[in-house]
Backbone of each chain as nested JSON, in Angstrom:
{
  "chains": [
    {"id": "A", "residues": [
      {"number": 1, "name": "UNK", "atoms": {"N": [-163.841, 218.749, -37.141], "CA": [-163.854, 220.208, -37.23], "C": [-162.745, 220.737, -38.13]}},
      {"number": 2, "name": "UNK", "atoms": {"N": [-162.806, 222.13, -38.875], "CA": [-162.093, 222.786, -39.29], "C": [-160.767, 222.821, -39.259]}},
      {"number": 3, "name": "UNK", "atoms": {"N": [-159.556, 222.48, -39.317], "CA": [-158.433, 223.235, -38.778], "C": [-157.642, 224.763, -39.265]}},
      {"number": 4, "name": "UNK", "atoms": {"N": [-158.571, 224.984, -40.173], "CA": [-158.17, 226.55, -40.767], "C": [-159.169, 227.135, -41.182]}},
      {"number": 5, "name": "UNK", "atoms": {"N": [-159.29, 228.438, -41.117], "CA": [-160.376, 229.273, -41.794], "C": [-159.615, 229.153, -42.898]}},
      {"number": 6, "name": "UNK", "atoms": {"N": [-160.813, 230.383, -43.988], "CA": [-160.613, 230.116, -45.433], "C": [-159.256, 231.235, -45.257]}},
      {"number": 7, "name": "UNK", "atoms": {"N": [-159.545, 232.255, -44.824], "CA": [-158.133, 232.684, -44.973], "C": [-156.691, 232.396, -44.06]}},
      {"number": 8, "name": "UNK", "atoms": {"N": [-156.782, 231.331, -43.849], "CA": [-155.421, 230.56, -43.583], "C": [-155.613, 230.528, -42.26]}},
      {"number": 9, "name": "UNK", "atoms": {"N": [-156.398, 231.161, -41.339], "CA": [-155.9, 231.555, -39.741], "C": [-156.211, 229.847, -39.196]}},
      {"number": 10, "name": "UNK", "atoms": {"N": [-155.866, 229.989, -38.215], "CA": [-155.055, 228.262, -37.935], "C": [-156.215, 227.974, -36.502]}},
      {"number": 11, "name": "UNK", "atoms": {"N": [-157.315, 227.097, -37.109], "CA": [-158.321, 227.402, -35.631], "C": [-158.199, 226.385, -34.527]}},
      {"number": 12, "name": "UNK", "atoms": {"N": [-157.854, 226.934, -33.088], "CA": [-157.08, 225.936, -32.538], "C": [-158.22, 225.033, -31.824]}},
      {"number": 13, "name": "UNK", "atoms": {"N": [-159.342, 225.704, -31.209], "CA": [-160.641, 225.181, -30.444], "C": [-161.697, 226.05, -30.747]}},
      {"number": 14, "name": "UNK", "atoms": {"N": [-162.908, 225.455, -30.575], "CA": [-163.895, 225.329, -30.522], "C": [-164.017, 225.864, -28.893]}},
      {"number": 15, "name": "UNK", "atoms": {"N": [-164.829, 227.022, -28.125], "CA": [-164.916, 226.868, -27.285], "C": [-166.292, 227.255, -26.661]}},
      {"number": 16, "name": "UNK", "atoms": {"N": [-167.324, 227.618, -27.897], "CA": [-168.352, 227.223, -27.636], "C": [-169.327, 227.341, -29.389]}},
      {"number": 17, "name": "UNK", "atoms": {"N": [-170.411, 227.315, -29.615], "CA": [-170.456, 227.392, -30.674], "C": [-170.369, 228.511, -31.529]}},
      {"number": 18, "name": "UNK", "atoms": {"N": [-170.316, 229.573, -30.775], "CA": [-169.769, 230.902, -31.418], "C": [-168.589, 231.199, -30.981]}},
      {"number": 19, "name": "UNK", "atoms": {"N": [-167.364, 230.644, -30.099], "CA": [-166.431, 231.347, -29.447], "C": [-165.451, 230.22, -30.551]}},
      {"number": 20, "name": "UNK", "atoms": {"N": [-163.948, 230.692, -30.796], "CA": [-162.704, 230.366, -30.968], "C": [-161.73, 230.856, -31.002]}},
      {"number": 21, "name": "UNK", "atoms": {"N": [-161.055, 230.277, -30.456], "CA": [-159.727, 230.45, -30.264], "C": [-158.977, 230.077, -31.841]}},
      {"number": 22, "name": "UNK", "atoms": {"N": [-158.636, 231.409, -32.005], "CA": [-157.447, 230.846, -33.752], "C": [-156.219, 231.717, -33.83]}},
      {"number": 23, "name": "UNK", "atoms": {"N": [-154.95, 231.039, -34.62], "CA": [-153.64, 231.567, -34.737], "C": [-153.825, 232.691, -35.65]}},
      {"number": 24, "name": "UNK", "atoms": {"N": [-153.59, 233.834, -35.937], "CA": [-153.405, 234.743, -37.254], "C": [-151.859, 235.163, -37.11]}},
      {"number": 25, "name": "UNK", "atoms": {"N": [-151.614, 235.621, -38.695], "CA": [-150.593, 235.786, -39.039], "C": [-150.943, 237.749, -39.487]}},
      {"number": 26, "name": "UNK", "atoms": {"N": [-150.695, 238.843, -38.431], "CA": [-151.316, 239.915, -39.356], "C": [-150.088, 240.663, -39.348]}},
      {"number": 27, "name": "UNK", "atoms": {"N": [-149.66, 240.852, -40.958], "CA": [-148.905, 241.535, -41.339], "C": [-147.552, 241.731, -40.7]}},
      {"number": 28, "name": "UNK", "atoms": {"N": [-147.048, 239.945, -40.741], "CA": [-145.845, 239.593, -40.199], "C": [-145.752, 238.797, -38.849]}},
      {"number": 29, "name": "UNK", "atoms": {"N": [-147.031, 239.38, -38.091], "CA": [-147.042, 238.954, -36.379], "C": [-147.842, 238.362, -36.445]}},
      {"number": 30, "name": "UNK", "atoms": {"N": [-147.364, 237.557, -35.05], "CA": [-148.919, 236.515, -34.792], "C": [-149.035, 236.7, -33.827]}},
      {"number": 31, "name": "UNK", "atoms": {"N": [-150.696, 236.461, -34.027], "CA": [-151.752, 237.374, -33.11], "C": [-152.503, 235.514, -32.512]}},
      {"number": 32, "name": "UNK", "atoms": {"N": [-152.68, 235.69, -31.34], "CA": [-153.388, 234.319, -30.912], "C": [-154.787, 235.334, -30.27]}},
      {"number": 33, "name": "UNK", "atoms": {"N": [-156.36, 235.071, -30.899], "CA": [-157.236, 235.483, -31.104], "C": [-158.822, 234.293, -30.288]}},
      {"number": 34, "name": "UNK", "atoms": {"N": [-159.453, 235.259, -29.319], "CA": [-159.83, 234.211, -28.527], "C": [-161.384, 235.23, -28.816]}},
      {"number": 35, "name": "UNK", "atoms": {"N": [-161.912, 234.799, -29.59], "CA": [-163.185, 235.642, -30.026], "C": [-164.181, 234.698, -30.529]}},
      {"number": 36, "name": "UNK", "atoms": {"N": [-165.843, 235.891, -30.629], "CA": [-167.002, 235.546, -30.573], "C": [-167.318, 235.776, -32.323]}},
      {"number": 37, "name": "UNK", "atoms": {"N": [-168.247, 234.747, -32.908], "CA": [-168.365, 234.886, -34.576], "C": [-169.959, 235.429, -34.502]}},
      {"number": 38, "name": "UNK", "atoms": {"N": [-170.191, 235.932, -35.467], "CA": [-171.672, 235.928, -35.671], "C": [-171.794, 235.554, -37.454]}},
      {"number": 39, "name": "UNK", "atoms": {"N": [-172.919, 234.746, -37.336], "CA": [-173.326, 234.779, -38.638], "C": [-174.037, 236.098, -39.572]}},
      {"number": 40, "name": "UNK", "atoms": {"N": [-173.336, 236.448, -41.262], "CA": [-173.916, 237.776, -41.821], "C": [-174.361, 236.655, -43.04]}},
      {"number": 41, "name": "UNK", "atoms": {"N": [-175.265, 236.99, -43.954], "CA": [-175.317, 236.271, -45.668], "C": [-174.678, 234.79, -45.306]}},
      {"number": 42, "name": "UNK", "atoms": {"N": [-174.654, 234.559, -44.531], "CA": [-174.47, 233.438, -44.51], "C": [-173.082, 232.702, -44.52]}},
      {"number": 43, "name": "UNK", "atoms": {"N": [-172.365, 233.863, -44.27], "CA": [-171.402, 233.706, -43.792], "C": [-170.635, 233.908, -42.18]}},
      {"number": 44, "name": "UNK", "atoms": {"N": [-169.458, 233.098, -41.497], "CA": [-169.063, 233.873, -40.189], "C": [-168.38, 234.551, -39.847]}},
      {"number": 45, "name": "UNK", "atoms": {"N": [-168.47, 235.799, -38.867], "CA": [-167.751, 236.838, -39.106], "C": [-167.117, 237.45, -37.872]}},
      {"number": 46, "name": "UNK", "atoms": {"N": [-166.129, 237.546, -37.672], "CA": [-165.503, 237.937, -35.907], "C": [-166.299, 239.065, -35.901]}},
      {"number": 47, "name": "UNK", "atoms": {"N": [-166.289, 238.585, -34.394], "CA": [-167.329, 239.974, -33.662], "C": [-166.312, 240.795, -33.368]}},
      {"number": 48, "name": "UNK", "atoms": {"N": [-166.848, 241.967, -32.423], "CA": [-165.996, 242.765, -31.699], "C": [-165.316, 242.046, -30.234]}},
      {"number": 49, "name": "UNK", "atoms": {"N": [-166.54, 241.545, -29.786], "CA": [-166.303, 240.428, -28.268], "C": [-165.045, 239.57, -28.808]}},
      {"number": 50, "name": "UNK", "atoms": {"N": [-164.112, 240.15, -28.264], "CA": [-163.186, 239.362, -28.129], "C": [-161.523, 239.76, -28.375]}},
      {"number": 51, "name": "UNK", "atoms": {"N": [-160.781, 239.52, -28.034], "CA": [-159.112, 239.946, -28.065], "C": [-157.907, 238.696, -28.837]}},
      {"number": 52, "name": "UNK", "atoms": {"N": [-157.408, 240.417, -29.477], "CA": [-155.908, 239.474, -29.951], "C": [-155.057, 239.827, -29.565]}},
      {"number": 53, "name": "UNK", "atoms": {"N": [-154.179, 238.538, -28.988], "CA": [-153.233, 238.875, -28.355], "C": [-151.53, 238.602, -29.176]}},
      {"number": 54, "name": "UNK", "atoms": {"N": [-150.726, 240.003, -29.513], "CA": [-149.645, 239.764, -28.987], "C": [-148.698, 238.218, -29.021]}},
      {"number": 55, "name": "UNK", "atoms": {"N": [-147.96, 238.184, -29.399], "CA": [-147.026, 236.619, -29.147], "C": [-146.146, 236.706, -27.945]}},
      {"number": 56, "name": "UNK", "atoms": {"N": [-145.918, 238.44, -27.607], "CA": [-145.272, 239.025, -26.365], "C": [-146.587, 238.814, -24.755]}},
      {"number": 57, "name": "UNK", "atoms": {"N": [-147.958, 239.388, -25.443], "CA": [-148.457, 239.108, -24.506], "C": [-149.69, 237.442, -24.192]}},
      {"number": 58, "name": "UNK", "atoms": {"N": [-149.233, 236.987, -25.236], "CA": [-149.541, 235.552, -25.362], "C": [-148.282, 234.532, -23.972]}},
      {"number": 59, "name": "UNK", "atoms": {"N": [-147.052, 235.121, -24.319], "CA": [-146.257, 234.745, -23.731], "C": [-146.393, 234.865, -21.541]}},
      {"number": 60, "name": "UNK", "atoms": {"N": [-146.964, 236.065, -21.857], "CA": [-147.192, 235.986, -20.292], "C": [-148.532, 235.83, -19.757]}},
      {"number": 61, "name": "UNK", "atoms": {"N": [-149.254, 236.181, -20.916], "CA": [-150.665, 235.077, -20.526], "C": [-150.406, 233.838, -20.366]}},
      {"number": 62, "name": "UNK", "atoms": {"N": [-149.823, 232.397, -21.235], "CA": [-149.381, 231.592, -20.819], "C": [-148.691, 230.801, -19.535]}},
      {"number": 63, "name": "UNK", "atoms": {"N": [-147.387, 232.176, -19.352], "CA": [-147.249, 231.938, -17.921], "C": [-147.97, 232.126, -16.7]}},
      {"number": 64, "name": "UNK", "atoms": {"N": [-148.849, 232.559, -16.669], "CA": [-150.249, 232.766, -15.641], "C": [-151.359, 231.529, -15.984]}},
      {"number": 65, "name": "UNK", "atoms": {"N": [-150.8, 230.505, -16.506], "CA": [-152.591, 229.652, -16.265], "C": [-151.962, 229.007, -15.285]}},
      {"number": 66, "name": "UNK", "atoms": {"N": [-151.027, 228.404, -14.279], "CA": [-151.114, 227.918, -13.43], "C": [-152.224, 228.71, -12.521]}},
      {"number": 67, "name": "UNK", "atoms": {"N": [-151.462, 230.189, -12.125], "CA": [-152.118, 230.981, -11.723], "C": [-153.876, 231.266, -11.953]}},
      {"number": 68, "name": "UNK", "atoms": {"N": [-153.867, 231.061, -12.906], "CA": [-155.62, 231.104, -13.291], "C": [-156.042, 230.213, -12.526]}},
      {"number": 69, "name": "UNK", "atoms": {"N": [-155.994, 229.237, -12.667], "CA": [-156.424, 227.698, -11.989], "C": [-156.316, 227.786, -10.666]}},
      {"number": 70, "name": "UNK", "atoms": {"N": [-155.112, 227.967, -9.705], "CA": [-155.605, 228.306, -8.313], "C": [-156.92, 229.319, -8.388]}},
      {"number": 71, "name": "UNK", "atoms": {"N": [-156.845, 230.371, -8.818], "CA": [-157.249, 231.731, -8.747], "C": [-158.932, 231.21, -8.823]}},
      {"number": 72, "name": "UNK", "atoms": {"N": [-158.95, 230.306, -9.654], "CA": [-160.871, 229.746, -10.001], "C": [-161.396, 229.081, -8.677]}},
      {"number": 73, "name": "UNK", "atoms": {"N": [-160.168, 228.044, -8.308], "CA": [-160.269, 227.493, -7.126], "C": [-160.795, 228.029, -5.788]}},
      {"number": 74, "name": "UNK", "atoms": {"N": [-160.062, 229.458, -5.724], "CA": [-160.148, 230.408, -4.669], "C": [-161.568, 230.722, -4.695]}},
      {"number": 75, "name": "UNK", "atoms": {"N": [-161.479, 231.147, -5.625], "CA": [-162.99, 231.648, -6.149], "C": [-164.159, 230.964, -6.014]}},
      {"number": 76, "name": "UNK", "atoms": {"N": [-164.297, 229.836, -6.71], "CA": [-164.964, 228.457, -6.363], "C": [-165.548, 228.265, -4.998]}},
      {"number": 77, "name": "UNK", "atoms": {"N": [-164.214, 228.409, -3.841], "CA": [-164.46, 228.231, -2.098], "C": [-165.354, 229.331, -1.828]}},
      {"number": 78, "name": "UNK", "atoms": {"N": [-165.038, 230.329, -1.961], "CA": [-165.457, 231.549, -1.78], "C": [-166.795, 232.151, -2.028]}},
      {"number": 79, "name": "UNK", "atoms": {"N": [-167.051, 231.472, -3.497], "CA": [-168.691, 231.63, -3.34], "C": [-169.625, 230.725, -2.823]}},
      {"number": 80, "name": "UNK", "atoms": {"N": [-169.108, 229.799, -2.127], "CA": [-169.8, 228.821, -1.744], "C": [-170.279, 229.131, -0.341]}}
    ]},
    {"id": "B", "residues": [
      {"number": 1, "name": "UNK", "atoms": {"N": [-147.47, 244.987, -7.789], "CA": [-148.766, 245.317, -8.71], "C": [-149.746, 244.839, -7.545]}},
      {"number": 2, "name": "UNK", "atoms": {"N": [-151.382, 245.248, -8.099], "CA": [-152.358, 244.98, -6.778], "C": [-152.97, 243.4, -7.4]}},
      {"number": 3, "name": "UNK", "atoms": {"N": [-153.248, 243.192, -6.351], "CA": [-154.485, 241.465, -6.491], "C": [-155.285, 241.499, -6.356]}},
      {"number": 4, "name": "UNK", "atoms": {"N": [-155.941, 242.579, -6.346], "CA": [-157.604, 242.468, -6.49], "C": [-157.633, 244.008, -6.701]}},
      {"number": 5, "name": "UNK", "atoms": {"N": [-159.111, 244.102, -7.751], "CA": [-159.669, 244.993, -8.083], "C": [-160.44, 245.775, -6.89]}},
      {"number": 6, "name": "UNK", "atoms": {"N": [-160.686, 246.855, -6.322], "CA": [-161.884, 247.395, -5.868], "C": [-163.441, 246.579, -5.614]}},
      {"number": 7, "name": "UNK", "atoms": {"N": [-163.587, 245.768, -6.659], "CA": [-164.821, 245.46, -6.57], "C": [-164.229, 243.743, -6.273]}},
      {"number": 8, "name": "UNK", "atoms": {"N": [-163.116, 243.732, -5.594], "CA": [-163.099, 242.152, -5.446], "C": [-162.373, 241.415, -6.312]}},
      {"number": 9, "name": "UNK", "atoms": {"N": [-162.811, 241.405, -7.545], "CA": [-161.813, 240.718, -8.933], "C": [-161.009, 240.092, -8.451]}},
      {"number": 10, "name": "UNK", "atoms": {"N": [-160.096, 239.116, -8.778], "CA": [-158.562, 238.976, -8.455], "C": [-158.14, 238.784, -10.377]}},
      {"number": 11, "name": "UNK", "atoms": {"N": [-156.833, 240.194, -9.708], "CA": [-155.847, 240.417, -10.866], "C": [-155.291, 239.306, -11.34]}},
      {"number": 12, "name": "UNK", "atoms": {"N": [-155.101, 238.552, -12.228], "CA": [-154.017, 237.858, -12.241], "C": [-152.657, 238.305, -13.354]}},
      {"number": 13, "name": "UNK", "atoms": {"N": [-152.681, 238.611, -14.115], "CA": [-152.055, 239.214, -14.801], "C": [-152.055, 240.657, -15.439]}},
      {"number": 14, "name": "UNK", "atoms": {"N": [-150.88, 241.444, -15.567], "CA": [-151.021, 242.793, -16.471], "C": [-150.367, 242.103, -17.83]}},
      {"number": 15, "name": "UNK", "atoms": {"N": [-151.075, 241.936, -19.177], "CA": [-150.5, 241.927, -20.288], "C": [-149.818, 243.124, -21.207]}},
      {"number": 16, "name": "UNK", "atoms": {"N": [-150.726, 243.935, -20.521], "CA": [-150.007, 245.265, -21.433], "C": [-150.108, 246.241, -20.275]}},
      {"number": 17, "name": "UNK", "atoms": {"N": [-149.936, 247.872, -20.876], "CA": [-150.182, 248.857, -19.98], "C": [-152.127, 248.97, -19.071]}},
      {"number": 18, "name": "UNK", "atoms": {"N": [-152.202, 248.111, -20.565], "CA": [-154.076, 248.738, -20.562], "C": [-154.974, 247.205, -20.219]}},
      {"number": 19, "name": "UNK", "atoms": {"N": [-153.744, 246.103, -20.598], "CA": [-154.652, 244.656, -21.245], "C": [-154.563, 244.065, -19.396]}},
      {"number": 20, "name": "UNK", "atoms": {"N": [-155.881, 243.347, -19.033], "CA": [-154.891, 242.432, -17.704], "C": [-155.911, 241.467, -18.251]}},
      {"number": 21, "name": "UNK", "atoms": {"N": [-155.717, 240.432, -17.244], "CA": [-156.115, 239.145, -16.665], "C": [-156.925, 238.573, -15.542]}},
      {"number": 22, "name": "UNK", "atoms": {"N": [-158.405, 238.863, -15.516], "CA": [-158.736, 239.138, -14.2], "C": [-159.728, 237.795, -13.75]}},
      {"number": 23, "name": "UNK", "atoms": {"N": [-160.156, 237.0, -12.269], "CA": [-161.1, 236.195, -12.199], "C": [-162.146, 236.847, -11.655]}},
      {"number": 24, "name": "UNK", "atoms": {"N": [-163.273, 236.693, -11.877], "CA": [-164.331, 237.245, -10.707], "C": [-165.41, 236.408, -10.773]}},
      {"number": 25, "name": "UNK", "atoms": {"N": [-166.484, 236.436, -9.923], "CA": [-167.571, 236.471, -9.743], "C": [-168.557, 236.726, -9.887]}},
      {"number": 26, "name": "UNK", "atoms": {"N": [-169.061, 236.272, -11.372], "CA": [-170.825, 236.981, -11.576], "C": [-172.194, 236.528, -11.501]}},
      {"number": 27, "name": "UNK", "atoms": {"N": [-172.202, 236.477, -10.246], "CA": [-173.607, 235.914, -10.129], "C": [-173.625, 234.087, -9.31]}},
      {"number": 28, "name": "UNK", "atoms": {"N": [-172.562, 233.747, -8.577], "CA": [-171.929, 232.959, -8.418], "C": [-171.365, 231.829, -9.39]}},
      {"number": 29, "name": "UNK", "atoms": {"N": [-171.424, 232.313, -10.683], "CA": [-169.911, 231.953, -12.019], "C": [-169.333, 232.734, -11.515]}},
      {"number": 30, "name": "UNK", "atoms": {"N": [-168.126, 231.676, -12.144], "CA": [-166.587, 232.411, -11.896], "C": [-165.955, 232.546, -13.628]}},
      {"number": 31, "name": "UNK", "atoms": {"N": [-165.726, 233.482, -13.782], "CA": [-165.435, 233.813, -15.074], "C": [-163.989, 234.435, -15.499]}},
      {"number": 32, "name": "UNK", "atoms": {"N": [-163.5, 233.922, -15.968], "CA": [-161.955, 234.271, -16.372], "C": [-162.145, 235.255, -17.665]}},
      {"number": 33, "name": "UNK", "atoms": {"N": [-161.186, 236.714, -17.114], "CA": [-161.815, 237.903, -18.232], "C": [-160.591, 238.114, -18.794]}},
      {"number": 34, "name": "UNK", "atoms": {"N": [-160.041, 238.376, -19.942], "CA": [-159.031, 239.237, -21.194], "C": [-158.992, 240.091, -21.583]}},
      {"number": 35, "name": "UNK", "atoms": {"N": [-158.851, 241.448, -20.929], "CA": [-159.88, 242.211, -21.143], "C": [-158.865, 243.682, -21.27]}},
      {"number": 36, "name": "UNK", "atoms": {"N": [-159.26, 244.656, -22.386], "CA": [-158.616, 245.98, -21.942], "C": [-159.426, 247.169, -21.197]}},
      {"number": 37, "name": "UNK", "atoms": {"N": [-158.902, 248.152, -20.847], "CA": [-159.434, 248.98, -19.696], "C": [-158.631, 250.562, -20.346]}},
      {"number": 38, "name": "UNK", "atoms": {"N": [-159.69, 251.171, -20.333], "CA": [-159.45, 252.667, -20.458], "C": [-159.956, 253.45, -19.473]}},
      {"number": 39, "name": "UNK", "atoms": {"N": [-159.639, 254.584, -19.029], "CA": [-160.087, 255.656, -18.049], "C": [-160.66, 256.538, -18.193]}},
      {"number": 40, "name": "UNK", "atoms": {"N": [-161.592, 256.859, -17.558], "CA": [-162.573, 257.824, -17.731], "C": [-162.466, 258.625, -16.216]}},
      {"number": 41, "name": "UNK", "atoms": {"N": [-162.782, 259.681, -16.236], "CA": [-162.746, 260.626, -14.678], "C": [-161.94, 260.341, -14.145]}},
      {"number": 42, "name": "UNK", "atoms": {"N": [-161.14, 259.244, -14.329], "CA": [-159.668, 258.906, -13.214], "C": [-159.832, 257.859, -12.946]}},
      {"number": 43, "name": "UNK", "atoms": {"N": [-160.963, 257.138, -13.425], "CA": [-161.106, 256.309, -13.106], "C": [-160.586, 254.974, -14.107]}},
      {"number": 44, "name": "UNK", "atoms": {"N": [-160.297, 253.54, -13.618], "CA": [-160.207, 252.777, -14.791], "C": [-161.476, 251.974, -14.928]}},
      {"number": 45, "name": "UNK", "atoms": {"N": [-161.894, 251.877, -16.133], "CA": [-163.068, 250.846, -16.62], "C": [-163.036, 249.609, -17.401]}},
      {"number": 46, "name": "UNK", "atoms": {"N": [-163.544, 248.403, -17.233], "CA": [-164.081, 247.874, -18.536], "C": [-164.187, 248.228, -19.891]}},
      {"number": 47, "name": "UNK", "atoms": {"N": [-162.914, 248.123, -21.167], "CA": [-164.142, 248.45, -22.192], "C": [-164.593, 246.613, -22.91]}},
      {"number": 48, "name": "UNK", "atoms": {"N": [-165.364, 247.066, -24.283], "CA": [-165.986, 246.194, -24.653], "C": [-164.663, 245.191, -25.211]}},
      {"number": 49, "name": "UNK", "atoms": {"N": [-163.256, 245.544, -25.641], "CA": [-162.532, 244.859, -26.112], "C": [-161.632, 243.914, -25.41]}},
      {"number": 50, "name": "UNK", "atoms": {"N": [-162.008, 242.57, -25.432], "CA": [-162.193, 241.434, -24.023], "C": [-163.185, 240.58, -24.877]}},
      {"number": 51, "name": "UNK", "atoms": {"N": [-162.677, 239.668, -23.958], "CA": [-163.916, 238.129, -23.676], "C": [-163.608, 237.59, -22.13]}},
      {"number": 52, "name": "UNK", "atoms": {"N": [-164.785, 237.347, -21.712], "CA": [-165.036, 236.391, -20.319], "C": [-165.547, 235.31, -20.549]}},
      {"number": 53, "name": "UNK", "atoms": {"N": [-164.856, 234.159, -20.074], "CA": [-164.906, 232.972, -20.205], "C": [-165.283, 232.239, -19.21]}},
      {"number": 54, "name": "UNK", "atoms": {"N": [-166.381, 231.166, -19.626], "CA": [-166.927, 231.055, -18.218], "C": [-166.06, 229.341, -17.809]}},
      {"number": 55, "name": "UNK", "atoms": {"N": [-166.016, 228.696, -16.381], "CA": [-165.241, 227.79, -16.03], "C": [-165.009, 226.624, -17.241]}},
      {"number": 56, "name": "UNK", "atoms": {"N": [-166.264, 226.582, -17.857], "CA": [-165.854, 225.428, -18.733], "C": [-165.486, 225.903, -20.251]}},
      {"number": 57, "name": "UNK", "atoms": {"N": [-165.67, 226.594, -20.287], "CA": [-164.909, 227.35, -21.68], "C": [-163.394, 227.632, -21.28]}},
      {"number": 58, "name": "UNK", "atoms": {"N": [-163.174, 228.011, -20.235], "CA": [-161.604, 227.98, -19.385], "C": [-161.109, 226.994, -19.629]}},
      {"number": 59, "name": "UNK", "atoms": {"N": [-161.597, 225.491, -19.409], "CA": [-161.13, 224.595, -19.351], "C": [-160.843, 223.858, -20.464]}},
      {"number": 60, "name": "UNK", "atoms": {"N": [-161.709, 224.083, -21.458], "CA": [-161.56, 223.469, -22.849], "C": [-160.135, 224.659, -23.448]}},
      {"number": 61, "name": "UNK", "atoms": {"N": [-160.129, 226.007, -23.192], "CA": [-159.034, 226.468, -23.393], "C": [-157.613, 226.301, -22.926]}},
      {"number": 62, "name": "UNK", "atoms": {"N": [-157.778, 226.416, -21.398], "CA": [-156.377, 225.853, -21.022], "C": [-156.045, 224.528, -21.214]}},
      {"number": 63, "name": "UNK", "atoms": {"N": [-156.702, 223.41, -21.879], "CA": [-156.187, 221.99, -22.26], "C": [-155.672, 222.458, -23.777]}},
      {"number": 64, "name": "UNK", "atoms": {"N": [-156.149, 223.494, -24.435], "CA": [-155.553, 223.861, -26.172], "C": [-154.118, 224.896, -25.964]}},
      {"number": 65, "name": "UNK", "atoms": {"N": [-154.144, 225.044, -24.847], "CA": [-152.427, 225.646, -24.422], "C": [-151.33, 225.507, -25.359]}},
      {"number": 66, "name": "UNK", "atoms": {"N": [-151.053, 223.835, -25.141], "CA": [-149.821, 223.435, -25.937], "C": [-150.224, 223.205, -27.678]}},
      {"number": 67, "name": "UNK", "atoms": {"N": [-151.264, 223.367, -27.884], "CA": [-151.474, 223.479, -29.494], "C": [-151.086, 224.902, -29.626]}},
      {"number": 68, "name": "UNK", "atoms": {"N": [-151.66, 225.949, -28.886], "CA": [-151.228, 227.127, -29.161], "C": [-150.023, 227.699, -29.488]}},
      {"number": 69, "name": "UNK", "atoms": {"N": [-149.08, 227.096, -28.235], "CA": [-147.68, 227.366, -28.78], "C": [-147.172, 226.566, -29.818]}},
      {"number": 70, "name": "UNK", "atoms": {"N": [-147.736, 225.148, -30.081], "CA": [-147.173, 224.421, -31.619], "C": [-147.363, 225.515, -32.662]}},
      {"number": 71, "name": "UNK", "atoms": {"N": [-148.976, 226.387, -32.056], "CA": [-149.346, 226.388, -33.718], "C": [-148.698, 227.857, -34.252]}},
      {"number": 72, "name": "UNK", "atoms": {"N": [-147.882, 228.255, -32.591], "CA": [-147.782, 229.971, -32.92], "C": [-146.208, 229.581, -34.095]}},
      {"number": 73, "name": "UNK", "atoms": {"N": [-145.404, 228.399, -33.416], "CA": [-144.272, 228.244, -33.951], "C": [-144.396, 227.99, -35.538]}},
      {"number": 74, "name": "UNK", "atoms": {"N": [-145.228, 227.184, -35.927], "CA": [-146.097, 227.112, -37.418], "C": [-145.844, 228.408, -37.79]}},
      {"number": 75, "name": "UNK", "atoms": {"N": [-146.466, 229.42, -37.499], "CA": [-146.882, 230.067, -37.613], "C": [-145.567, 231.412, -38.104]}},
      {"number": 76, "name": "UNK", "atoms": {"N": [-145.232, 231.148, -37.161], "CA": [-143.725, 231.967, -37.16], "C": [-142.856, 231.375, -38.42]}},
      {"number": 77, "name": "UNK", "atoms": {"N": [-142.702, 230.131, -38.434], "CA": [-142.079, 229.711, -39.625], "C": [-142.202, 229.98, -40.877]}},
      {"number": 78, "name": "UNK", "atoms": {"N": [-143.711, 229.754, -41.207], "CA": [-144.447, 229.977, -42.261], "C": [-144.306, 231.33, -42.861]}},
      {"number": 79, "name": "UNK", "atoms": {"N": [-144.188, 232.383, -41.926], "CA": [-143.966, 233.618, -42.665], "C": [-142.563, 234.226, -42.455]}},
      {"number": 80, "name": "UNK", "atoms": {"N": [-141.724, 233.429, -42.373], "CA": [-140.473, 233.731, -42.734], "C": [-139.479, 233.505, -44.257]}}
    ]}
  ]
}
């Protein structure tokens, strides 16, 4: 797979065949970008579905995936 | 801060004033959401700017964690 789009953004996963996760650099900041592509002319093109985050709020998203992971768990029991 | 939404959700994170972190339940998936929220009548809503991720798209993401922060540091360098 890829490791960069054409304009430099740094693609970290694959997370489904339209979804990725990629680094951007916009206008000084970096933005960590967890979005849906659609194909136009034949080219791919970020959708609206989807968010960039912040390196501030990257930072405390990060600190919450422990938290995520119980939280699925819970969830998991719960609908069962 | 609260841990669950009205309709159940569990909060897990506030990223911004507007951005959180939420798990829920749709349809018995459990879907991990990114999502921002604006108000209408007093109320707070969903808007479209977000992605929900379903358990295994979660999972292929939270294993690209530590690339993320390699690649934010790249990243940071590069445009200095």
């Amino acid at each position: 797979p890829k490791e960069y789009e054409d304009n430099g953004d740094i693609i970290i996963c694959q997370l489904s065949s339209k979804r990725k996760v990629t680094i951007q650099d916009f206008k000084g900041k970096v933005l960590v970008s967890i979005r849906e592509y659609y194909e136009k002319d034949g080219e791919e093109r970020p959708s609206n579905k989807g968010i960039s985050l912040t390196a501030e709020q990257w930072s405390s998203f990060s600190k919450s995936v422990p938290g995520i992971e119980q939280a699925i768990k819970k969830m998991q029991t719960r609908s069962r």
